[in-house]
C-alpha positions as YAML, in Angstrom:
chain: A
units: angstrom
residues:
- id: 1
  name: UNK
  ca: [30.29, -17.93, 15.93]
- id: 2
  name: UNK
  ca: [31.04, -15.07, 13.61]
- id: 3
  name: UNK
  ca: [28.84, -12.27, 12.57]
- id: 4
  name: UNK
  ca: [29.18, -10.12, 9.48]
- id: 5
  name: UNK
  ca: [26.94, -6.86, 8.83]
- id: 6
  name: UNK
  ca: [25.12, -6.09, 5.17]
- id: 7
  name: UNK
  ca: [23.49, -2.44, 5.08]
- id: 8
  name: UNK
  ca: [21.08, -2.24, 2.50]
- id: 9
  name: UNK
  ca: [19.19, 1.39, 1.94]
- id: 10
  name: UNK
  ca: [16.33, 1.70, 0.50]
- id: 11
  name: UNK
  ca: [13.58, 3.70, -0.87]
- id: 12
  name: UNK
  ca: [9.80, 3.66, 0.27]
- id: 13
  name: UNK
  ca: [8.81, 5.64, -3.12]
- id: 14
  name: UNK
  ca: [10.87, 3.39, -5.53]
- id: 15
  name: UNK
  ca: [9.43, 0.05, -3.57]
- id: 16
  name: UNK
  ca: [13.34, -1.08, -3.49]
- id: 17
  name: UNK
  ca: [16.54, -1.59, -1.35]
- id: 18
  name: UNK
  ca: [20.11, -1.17, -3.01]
- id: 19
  name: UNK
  ca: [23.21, -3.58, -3.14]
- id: 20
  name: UNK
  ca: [23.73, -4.86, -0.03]
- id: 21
  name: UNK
  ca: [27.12, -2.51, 1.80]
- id: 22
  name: UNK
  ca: [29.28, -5.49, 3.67]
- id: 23
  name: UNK
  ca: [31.09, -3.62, 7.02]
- id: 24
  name: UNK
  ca: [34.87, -4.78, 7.18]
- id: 25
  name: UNK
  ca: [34.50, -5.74, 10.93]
- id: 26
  name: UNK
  ca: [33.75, -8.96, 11.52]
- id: 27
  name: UNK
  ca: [31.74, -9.39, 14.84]
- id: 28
  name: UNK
  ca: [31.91, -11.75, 17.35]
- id: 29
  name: UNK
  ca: [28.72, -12.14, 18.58]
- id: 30
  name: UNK
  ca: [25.20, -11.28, 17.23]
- id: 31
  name: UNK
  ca: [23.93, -8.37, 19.50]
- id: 32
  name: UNK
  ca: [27.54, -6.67, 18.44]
- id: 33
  name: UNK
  ca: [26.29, -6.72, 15.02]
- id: 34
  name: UNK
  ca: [22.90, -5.52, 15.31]
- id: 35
  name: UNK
  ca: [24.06, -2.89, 17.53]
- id: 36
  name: UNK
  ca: [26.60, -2.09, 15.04]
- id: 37
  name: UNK
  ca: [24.02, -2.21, 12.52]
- id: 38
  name: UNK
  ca: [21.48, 0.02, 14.21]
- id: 39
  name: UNK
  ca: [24.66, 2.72, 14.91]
- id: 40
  name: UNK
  ca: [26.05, 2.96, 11.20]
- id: 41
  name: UNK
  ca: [22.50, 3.14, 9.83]
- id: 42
  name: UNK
  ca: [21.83, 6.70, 12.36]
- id: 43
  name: UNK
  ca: [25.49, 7.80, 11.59]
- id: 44
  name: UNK
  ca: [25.14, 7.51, 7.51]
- id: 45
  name: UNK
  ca: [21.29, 8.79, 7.44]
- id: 46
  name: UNK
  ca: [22.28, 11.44, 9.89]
- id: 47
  name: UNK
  ca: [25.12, 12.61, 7.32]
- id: 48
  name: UNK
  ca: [22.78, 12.16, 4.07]
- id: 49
  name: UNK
  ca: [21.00, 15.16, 2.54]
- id: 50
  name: UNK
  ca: [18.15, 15.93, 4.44]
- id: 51
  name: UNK
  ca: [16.03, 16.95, 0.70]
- id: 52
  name: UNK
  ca: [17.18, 13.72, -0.50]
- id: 53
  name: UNK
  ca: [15.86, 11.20, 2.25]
- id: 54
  name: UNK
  ca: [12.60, 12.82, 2.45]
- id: 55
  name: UNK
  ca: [12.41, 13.33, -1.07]
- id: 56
  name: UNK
  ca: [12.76, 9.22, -1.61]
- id: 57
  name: UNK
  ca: [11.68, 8.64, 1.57]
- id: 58
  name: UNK
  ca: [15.05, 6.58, 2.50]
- id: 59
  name: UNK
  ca: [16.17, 4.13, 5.31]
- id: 60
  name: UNK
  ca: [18.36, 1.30, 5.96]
- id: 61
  name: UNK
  ca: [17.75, -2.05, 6.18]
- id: 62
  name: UNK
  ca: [20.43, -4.96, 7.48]
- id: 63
  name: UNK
  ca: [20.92, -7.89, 7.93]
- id: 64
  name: UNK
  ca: [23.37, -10.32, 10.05]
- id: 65
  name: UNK
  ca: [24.94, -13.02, 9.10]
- id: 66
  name: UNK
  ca: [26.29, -16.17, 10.73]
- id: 67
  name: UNK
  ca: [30.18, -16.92, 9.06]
- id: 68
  name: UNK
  ca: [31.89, -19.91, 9.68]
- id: 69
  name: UNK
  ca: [34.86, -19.61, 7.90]
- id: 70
  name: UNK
  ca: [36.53, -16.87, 9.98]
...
């Protein structure tokens, strides 16, 4: 089985998540992906404005899912 990662951030004061972000990587197994998906979300929050996240009150959400066709 095949993994693929969609990051979704989203805002606690607008009640919402965005368009789902697909990673290029395709993983191989699940715990890949969720680790993956736990690593990007630290790395892009750490980079984001810090006024901005607390202002909207931001985090990321994501999910991992099972392809077959790879």
């Amino acid at each position: 089985m095949k993994f693929m990662l969609v990051m979704y951030i989203c805002s606690v004061v607008a009640g919402q998540c965005g368009d789902g972000i697909q990673d290029p990587i395709i993983y191989t197994t699940h715990k890949d992906c969720a680790l993956a998906g736990y690593t990007k979300s630290i790395e892009v929050l750490t980079d984001m404005d810090e006024k901005d996240v607390n202002t909207n009150r931001l985090f990321f959400s994501f999910t991992c899912t099972q392809v077959d066709y790879i």
